[in-house]
C-alpha positions as CSV (number, residue, x, y, z in Angstrom):
1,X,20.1,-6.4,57.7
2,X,16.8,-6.8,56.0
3,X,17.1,-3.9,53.9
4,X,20.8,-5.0,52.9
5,X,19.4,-8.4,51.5
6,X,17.1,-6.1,49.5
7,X,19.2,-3.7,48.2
8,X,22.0,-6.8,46.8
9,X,18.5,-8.7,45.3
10,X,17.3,-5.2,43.2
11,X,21.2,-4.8,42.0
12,X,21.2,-8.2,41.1
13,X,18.4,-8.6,39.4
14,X,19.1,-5.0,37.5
15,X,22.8,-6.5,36.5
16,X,21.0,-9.3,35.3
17,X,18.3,-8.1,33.4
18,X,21.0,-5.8,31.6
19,X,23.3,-8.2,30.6
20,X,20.0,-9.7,29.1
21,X,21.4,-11.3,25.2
22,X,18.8,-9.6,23.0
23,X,17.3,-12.0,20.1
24,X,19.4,-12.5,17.1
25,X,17.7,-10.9,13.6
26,X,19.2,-12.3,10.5
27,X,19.2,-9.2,8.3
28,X,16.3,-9.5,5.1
29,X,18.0,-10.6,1.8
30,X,17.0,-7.9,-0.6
31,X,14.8,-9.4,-3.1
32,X,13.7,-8.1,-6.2
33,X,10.1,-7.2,-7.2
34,X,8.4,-10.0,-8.4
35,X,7.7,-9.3,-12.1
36,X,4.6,-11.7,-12.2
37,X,2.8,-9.3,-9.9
38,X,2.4,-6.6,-12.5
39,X,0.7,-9.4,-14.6
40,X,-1.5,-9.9,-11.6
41,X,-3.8,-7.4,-12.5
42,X,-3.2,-6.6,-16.2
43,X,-6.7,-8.1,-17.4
44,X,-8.5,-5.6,-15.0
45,X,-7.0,-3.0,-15.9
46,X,-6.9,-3.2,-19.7
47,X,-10.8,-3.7,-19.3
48,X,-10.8,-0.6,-17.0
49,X,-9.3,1.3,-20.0
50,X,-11.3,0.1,-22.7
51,X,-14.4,0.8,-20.1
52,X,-12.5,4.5,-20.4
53,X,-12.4,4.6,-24.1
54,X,-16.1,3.6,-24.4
55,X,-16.9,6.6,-22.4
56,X,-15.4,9.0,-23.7
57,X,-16.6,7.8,-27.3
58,X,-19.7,7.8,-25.6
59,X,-19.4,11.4,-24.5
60,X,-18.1,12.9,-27.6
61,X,-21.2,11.2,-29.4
62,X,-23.4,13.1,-26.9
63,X,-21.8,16.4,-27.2
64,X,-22.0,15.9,-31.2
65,X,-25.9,15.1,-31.0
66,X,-26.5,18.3,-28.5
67,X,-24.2,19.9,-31.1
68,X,-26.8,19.3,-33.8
69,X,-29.7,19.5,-31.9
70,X,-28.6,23.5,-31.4
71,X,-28.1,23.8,-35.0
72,X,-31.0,22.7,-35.6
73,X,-33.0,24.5,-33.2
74,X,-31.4,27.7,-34.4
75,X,-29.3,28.8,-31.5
């Protein structure tokens, strides 16, 4: 009898945790990007490509000075 009283509790509790009513999800609204984030980081990178711009001024100055400096040494 003991085991019979088990065996109705485990089927029980397995019906009942099956019939279990899952949380409802409202489905996400699908939002478009927000255009103000681009903004967001338009100073930095403006000043990155100036920074850019510098260097490779910078760089071509260089290669113009080793340039002459070979000239003028006679390689």
């Amino acid at each position: 009898m003991k085991h019979i009283g088990l065996i109705v509790l485990l089927l029980t509790t397995a019906l009942l945790t099956a019939c279990e009513e899952k949380p409802y999800k409202p489905p996400v609204p699908h939002t478009e990007p927000d255009k103000s984030a681009a903004k967001l980081f338009a100073p930095q990178r403006e000043a990155l490509d100036k920074a850019k711009g510098v260097g490779r001024t910078v760089e071509q100055a260089s290669q113009e000075q080793k340039e002459a400096a070979e000239k003028a040494a006679g390689y």
